[in-house]
C-alpha positions in Angstrom: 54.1 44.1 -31.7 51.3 46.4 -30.6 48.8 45.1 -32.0 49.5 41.5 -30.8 50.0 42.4 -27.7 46.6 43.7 -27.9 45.1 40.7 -29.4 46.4 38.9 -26.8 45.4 41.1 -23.8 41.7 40.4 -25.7 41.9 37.2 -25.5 43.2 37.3 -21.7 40.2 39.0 -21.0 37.7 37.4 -22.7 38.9 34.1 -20.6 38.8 35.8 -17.4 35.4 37.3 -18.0 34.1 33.6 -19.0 35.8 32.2 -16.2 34.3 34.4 -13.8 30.8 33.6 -15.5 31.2 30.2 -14.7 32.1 30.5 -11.4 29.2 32.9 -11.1 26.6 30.2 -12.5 27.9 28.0 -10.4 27.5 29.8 -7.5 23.6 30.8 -7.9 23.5 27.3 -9.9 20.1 26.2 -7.8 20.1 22.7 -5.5 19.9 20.1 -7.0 22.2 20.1 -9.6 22.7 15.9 -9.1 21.5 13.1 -8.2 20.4 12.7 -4.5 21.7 9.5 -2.8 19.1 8.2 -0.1 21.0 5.4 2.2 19.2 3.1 3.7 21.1 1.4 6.5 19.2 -2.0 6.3 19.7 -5.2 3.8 17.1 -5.6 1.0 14.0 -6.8 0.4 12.5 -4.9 4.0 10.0 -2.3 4.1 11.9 0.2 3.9 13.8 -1.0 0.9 10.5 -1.7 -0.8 9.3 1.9 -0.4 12.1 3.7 -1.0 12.0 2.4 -4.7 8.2 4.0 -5.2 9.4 7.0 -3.3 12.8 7.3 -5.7 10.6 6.2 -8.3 8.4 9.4 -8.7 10.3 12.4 -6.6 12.6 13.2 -9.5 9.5 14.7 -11.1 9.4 17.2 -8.2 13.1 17.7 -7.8 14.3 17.6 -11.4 17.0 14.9 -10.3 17.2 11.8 -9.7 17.4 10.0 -6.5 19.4 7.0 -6.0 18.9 4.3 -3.3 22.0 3.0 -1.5 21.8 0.4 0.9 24.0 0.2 3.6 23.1 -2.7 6.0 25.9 -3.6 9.5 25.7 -2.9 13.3 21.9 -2.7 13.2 21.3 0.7 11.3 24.3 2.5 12.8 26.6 1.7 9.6 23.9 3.8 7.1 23.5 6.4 9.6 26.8 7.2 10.7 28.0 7.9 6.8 25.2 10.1 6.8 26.1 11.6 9.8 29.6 12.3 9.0 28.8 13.5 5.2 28.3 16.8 4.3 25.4 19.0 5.0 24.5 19.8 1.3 21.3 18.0 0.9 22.5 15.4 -1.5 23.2 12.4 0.6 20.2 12.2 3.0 18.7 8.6 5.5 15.8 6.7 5.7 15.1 5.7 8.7 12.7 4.7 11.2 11.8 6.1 14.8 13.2 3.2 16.5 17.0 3.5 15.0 16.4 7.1 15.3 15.1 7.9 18.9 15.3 4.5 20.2 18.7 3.2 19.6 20.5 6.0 21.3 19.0 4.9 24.6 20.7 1.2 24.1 23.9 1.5 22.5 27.0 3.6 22.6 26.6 5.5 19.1 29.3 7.1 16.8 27.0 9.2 16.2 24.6 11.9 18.2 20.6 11.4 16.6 19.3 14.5 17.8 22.0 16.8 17.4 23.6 15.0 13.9 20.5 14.6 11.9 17.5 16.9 10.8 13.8 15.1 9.6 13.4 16.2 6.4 9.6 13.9 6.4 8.0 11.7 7.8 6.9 9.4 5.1 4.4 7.0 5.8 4.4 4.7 9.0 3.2 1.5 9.4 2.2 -1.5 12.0 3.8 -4.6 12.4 2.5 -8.1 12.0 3.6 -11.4 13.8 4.1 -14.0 10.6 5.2 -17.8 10.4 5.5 -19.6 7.4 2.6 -21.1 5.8 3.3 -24.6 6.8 4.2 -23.7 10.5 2.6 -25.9 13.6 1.7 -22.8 14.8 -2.0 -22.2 13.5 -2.4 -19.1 16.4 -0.6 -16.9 18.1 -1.3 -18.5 21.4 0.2 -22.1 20.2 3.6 -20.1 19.7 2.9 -18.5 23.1 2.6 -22.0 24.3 5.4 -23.8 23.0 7.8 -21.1 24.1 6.2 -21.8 27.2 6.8 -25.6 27.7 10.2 -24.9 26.7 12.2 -21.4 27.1 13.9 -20.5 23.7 12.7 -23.2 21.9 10.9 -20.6 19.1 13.5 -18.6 16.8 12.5 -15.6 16.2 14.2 -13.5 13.7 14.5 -9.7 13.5 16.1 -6.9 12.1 18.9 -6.3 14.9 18.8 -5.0 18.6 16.6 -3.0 19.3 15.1 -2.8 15.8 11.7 -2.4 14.5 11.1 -6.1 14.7 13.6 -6.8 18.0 11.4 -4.3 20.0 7.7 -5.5 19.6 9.6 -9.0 20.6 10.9 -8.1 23.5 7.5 -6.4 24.7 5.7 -10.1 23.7 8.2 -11.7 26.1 7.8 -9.6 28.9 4.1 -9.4 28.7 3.7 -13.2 28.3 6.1 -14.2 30.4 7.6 -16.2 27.7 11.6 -16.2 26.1 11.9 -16.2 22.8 15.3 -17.4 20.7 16.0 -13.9 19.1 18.4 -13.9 16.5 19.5 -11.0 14.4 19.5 -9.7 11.0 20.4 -7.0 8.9 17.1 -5.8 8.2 13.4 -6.7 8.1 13.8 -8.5 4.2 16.8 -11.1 5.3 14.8 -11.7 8.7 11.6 -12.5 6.4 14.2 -14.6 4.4 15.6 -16.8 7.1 12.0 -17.1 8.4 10.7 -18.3 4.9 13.8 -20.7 4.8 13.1 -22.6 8.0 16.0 -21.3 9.6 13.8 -19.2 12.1 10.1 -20.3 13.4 9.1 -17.0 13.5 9.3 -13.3 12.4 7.6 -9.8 11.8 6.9 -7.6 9.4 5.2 -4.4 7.7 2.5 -4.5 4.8 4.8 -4.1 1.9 6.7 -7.0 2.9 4.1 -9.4 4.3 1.3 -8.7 1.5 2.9 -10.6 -1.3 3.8 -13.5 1.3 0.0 -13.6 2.4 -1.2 -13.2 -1.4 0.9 -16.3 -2.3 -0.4 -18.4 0.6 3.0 -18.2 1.6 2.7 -16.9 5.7 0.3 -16.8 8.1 -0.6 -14.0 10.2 -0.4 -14.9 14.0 -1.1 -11.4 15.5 -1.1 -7.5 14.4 -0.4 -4.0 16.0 -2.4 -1.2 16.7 -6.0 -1.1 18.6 -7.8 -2.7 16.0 -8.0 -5.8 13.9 -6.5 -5.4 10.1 -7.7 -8.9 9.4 -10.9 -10.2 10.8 -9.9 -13.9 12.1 -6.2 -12.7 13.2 -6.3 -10.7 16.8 -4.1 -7.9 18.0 -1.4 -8.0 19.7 -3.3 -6.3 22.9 -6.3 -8.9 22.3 -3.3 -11.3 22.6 -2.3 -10.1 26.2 0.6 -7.8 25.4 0.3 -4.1 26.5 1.7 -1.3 25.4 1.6 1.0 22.1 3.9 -1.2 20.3 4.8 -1.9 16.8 4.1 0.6 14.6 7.1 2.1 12.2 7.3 5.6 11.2 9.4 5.7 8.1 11.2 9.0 8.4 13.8 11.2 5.6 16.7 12.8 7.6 19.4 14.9 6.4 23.2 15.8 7.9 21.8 18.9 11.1 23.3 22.1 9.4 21.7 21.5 5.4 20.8 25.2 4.5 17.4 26.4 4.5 16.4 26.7 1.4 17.7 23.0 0.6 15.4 21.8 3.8 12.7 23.8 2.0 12.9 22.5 -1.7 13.7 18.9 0.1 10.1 19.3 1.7 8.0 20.9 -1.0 9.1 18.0 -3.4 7.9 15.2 -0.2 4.8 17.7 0.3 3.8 17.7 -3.9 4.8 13.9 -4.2 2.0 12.8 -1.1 -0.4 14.1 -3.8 0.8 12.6 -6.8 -1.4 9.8 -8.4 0.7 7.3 -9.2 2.6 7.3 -5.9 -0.6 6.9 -4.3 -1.4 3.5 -6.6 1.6 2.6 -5.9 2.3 2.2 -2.3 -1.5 1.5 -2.2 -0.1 -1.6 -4.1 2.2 -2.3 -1.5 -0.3 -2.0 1.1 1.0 1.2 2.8 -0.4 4.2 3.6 0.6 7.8 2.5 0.5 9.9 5.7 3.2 12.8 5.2 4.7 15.3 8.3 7.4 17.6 7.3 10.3 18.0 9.3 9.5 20.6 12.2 6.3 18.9 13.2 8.4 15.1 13.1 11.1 16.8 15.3 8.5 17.1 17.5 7.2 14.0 17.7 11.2 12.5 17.8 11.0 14.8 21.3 8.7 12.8 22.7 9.5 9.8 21.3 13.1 9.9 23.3 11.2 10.3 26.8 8.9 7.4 25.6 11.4 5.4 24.5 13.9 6.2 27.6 11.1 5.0 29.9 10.2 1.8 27.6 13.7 0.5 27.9 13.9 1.1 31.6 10.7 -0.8 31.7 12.1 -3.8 29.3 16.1 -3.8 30.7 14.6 -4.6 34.8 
């Protein structure tokens, strides 16, 4: 009876003993131990859709995991961002977003969520400018005959974009008050299904960021009207300031953030694999393919630049709401 009882006390202990091993692992076990969800809160086939997949692509080299893309299109962004917002701060469920969901949005709509005290940059990835396309068999050979039109007749041009206040909604709304013209603007849920409707006939007019518009262009498919930034990417299409609209307007930064209150040393292993994948080759070819640029800035320089992009943003809705 002894000596059973003893065999079984052994056999007590040895379970507790690996028990407590386990939990032990588990507790140092070192982030990530699976896959990282990235949610994009936009509908597919946009720019940001198209990068995330060379992102997700090639990370999982640098974090030993893979990262899956979820997208997560309604109410303009806020869908995406507010299960982000609301999931837990453990670094495995992190958003892609852009600057103008991000720092814009909060100044225009009543948000379940709070931007700048809810979310943390983990990188800014790459950013982009925007370009004013119609299909290839449009009436409108320049930007100034769809500058006219709208002018003989208020509304008469469709424009679709990526939801209020969007990337593509805000660049609009700076053309119309600029020009002097009113545009039809009609929604979508994201850049892809606004390039979609465009390419369809069901909307005159669009915009939209290298990745999306190169393949277009390539396949004789759109025509460029007009393109951000202070100089020309394409020699016979002008700017958008060489077109009469002023203002810093339509360029995209393509931003990582994750749940405010992700530890440390996740933030840091987050950034070192963004930091090692800017350098790797083959993302390089490939977003080179997609005609982006690789331009990295980790999270506390971004945060930042979100700080100033509130105040900028605060005063450029002002200026478009009067």
């Amino acid at each position: 009876m002894f000596v059973k009882s003893l065999k079984t006390a052994g056999k007590l202990l040895a379970f507790t003993g690996a028990a407590f091993a386990a939990s032990l692992g588990t507790a140092q076990a070192e982030y990530p131990e699976k896959p990282i969800t990235l949610v994009i809160p936009f509908g597919a086939g946009g720019s940001h859709d198209l990068n995330s997949r060379v992102v997700t692509s090639i990370i999982p080299t640098y974090l030993n995991q893979a990262m899956i893309v979820r997208l997560t299109p309604g109410a303009g962004g806020q869908k995406g961002s507010q299960e982000v917002a609301s999931s837990e701060a453990d670094g495995y469920t992190l958003l892609f977003s852009h600057n103008y969901l991000d720092m814009l949005k909060p100044h225009v709509d009543n948000l379940p969520y709070n931007a700048m005290e809810d979310f943390i940059p983990i990188a800014r990835v790459n950013y982009a400018p925007i370009a004013v396309i119609v299909n290839a068999d449009s009436p409108f050979q320049t930007f100034e005959d769809m500058i006219k039109a709208s002018e003989a007749e208020p509304r008469s041009v469709s424009m679709a974009h990526s939801g209020n206040w969007g990337a593509l909604f805000v660049p609009a709304a700076q053309i119309m008050k600029s020009r002097g013209v009113q545009l039809n603007l009609v929604p979508y849920e994201g850049g892809g299904p606004a390039t979609q409707a465009m390419l369809s006939g069901d909307a005159d007019v669009t915009m939209g960021f290298p990745s999306v518009i190169g393949p277009l262009l390539e396949a004789g498919k759109i025509r460029v009207l007009a393109t951000s930034g202070p100089e020309r990417i394409y020699d016979d299409v002008p700017t958008l300031s060489e077109s009469g609209v002023e203002g810093d307007i339509g360029f995209m930064h393509r931003v990582v953030l994750a749940p405010a209150g992700t530890p440390d040393d996740v933030v840091a292993k987050l950034e070192a694999a963004f930091t090692a994948l800017q350098e790797d080759k083959t993302y390089k070819r490939l977003m080179g393919r997609l005609g982006e640029n690789v331009d990295l800035m980790l999270g506390d320089e971004y945060q930042a630049l979100r700080e100033a992009q509130s105040v900028a943003y605060k005063e450029l809705v002002d200026a478009i709401t009067q």
